[in-house]
C-alpha positions in Angstrom: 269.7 48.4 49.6 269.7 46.8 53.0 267.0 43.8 53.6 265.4 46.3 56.4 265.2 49.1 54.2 263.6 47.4 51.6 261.2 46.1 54.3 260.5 49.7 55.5 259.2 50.4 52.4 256.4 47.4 51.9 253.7 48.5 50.0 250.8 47.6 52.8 247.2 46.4 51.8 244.3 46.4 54.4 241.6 44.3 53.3 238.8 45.5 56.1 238.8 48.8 57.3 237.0 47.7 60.6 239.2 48.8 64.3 241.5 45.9 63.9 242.5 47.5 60.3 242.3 50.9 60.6 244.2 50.7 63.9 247.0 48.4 62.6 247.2 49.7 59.3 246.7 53.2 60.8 250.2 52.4 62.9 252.2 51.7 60.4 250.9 54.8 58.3 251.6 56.8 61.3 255.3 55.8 60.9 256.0 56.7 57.2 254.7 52.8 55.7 252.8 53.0 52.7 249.2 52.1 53.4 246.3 51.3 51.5 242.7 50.7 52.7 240.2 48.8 51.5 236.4 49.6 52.7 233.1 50.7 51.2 230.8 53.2 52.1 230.3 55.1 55.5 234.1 54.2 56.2 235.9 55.2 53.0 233.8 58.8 53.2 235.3 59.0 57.0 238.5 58.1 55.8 238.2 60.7 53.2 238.5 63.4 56.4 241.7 61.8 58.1 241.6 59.5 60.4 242.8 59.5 64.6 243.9 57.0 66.8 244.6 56.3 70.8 245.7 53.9 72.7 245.7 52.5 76.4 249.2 55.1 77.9 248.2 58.2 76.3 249.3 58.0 72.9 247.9 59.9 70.1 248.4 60.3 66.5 245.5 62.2 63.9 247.0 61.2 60.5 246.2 63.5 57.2 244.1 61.8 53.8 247.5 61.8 52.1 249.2 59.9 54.7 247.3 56.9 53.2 245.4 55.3 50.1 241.5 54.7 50.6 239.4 52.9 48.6 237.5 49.9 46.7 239.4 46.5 46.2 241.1 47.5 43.7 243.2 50.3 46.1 245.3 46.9 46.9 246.5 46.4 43.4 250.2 46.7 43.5 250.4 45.9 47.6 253.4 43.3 48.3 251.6 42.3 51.6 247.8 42.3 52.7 246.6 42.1 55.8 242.8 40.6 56.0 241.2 42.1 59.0 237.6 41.1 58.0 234.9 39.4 60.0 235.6 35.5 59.7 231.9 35.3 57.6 233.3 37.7 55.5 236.6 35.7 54.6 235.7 33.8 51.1 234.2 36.8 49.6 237.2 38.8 51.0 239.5 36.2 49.1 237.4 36.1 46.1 237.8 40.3 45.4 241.5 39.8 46.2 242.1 37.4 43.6 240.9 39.8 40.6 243.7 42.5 41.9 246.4 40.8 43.7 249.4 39.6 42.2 250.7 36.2 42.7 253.4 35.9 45.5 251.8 38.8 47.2 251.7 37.7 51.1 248.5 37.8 52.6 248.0 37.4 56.3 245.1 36.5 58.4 244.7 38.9 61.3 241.2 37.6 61.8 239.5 35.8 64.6 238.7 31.9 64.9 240.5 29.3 63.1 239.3 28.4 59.8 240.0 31.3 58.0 243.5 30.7 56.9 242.3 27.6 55.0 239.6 29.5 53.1 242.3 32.0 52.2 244.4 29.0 50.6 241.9 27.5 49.2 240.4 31.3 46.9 244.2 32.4 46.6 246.3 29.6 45.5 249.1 31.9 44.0 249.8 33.7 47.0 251.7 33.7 50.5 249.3 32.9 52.6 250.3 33.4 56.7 248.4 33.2 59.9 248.5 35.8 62.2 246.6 37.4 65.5 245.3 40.2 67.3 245.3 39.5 70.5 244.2 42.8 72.3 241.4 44.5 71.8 240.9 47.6 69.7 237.4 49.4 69.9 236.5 51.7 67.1 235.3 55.2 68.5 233.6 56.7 65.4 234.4 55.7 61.6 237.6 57.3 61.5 238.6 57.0 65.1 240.0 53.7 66.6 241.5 53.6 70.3 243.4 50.5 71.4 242.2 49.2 74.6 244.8 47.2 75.8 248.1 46.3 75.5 250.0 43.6 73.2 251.6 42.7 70.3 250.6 41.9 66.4 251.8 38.3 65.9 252.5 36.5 62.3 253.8 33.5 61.2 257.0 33.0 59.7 257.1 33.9 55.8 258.7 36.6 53.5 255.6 39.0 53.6 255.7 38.5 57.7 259.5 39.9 57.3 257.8 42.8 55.7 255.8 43.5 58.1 258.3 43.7 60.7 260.1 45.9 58.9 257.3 48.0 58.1 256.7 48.4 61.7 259.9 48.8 62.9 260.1 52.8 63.4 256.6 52.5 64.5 254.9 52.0 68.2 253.1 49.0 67.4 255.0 45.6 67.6 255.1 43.3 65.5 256.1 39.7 66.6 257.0 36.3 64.5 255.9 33.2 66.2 256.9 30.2 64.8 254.3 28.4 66.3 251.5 30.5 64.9 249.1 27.5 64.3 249.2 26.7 68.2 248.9 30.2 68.8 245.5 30.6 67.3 244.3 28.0 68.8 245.3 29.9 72.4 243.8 32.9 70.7 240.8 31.0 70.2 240.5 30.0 73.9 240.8 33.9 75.2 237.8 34.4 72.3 235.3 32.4 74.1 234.7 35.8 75.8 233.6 37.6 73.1 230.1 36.0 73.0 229.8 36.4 76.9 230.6 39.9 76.5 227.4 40.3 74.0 225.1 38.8 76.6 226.9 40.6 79.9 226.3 44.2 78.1 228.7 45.4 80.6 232.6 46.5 79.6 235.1 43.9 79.6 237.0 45.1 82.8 233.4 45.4 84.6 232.7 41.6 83.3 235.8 40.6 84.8 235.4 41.8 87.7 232.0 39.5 88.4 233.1 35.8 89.7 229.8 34.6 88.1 230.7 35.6 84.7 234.4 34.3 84.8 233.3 30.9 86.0 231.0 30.3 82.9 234.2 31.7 80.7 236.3 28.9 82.3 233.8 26.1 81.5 233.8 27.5 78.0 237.7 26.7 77.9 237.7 23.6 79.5 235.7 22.1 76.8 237.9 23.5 74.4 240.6 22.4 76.1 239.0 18.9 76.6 238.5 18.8 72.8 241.6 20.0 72.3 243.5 16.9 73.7 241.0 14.8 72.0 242.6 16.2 68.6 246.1 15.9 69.8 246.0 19.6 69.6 248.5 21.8 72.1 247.1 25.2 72.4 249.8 28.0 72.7 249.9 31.5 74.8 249.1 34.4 72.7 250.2 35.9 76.3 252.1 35.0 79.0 249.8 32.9 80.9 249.8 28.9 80.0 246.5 28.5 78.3 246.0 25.5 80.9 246.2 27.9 84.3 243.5 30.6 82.9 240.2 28.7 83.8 242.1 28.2 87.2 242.8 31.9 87.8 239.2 32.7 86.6 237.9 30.9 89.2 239.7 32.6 92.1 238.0 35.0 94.3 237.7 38.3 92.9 240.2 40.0 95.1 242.7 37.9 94.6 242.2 37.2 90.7 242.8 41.3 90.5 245.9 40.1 91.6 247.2 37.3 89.9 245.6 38.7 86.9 246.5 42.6 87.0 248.4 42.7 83.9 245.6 41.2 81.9 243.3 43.7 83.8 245.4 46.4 82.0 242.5 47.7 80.2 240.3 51.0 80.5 236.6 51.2 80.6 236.3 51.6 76.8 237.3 48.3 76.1 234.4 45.6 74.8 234.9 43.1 72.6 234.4 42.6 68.9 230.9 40.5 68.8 229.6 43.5 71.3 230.8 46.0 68.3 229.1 43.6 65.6 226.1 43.6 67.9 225.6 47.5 68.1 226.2 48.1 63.9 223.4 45.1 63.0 226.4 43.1 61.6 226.1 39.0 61.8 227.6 37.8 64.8 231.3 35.5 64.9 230.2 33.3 67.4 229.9 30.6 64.8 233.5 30.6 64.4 234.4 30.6 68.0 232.0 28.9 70.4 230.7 27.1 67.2 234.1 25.7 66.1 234.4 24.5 69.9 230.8 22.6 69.1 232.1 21.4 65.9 235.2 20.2 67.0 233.6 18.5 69.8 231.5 16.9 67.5 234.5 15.4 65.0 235.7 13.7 68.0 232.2 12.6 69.7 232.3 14.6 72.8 229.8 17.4 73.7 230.4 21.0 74.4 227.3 21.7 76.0 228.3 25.6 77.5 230.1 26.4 74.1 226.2 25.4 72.5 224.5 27.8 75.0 226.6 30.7 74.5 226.1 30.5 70.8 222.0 30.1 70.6 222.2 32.9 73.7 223.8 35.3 71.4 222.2 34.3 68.1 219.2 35.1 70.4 220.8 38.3 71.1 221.3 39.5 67.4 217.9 38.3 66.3 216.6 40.9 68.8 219.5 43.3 68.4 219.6 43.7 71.7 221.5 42.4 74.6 219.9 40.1 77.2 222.3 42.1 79.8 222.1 38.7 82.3 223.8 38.8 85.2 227.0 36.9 85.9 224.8 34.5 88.7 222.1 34.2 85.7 224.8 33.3 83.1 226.0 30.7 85.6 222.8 28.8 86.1 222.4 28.5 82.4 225.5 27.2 81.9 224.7 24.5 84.8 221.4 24.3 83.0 223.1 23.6 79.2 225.5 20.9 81.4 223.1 19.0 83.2 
């Protein structure tokens, strides 16, 4: 049997049945892969009734209960590869139920946000193939069984045998799978375009509608200047997890609006549905990411002895926001002055 048809038929483990999950792993169940979810409550019961998704373009697939496996941790048991689609908080316990049904040698890939989860993931599964990997589009879950993806883009893994699998496992499917061997520097861009996710929580307006205010881009490109400052502090070289540089994006930001819808319309690719993950946290009462995205910015800032002063007042602004589970809705010309504020 060929390489490719042995990775066409990858046992596939999804540990996190939130819309990054149950869109990727819905894919490549869509296609024929064999698929297995792990959730709990309100989301295995949906599961239990099928479960749809939609994407930015039209496309539709509704897949049947036996088009996939759904259940407790222990659904994973047998999987070759597992793809960890949890909240970054949620990562050590994540690891910790893995290791009682996992196998060692089983590939286990990171598709979660910030950067620190990989090494958690290392340190609870020793035995296993551990690979970092990315979303870097957005997916916005409709209902618990219903995912629509937002945006455009591509899944992308680091190099490894389970990351193979995955390709493979994709390969007759719509969803693209891409190996970067540069993964590491990847996140790191990833990281940069996930600055946003707290301004979204405090905008309360869709991400295209954010974009679209001057006031709210300019605080997004201070946000990524200090991470880029702290970046070269580390000796750290962010990489594109698009096509624009990581260094040029706080430049486009700031250009007038109607010339940014310009330089910027294939980012802009998005439809009104689209918000981003911390917004998603903030409307189900889950604890917010921030800490792993604005706050590693803060903490990084303070390994090297530098401040990241807008990075800080994003994350008390959204803590804020979740303590109240509410969001402040400030304008982009409010967001701005606070920022000012947090840097002076």
């Amino acid at each position: 049997m060929s390489s490719t048809s042995n990775n066409q038929h990858a046992r596939i483990g999804v540990m996190g049945a939130g819309a990054i999950g149950l869109y990727v792993g819905g894919m490549l169940a869509a296609s024929g892969a064999s698929v297995s979810f792990a959730g709990r409550g309100r989301t295995l019961e949906a599961l239990s009734r099928g479960l749809a998704i939609t994407r930015l373009g039209g496309f539709k697939v509704e897949l049947k209960p036996h088009q996939y496996r759904a259940g407790d941790v222990t659904a994973l048991a047998g999987c070759d590869t597992v793809l960890v689609c949890t909240k970054s908080g949620d990562t050590g316990q994540a690891a910790t139920e893995l290791s009682k049904v996992v196998a060692a040698g089983t590939a286990v890939i990171s598709l979660q946000n910030g950067v620190g989860n990989v090494d958690i993931l290392r340190q609870r599964l020793p035995d296993c193939e551990i690979i970092p990997g990315t979303v870097p589009f957005n997916v916005v879950r409709m209902s618990p069984n219903a995912v629509h993806c937002a945006m455009e883009g591509a899944v992308l893994v680091g190099p490894g045998e389970g990351s193979q699998r995955l390709v493979g496992a994709a390969s007759n499917s719509p969803l693209e799978v891409v190996v970067r061997n540069d993964i590491d520097a990847v996140l790191w861009g990833k990281l940069l375009l996930n600055l946003n996710n707290g301004l979204n929580v405090l905008s309360g307006v869709p991400l295209l509608r954010q974009f679209q205010d001057r006031g709210y881009r300019a605080v997004l490109a201070l946000a990524m200047e200090e991470l880029l400052r702290v970046l070269d502090a580390a000796g750290i070289e962010p990489a594109g997890a698009t096509r624009t540089s990581p260094r040029l994006i706080p430049k486009v930001l700031r250009l007038p609006t109607w010339l940014f819808r310009i330089v910027a319309r294939q980012q802009l690719r998005m439809d009104e549905s689209a918000r981003s993950s911390s917004w998603d946290d903030l409307v189900a009462g889950r604890q917010p990411e921030t800490a792993f995205l604005n706050g590693a910015v803060c903490r990084l800032a303070e390994d090297h002895h530098m401040l990241a002063p807008v990075n800080r007042m994003i994350c008390d602004q959204v803590e804020r926001a979740f303590e109240e589970g509410r969001s402040p809705r400030l304008s982009g010309r409010d967001l701005l002055s606070l920022a000012h504020q947090a840097i002076r």
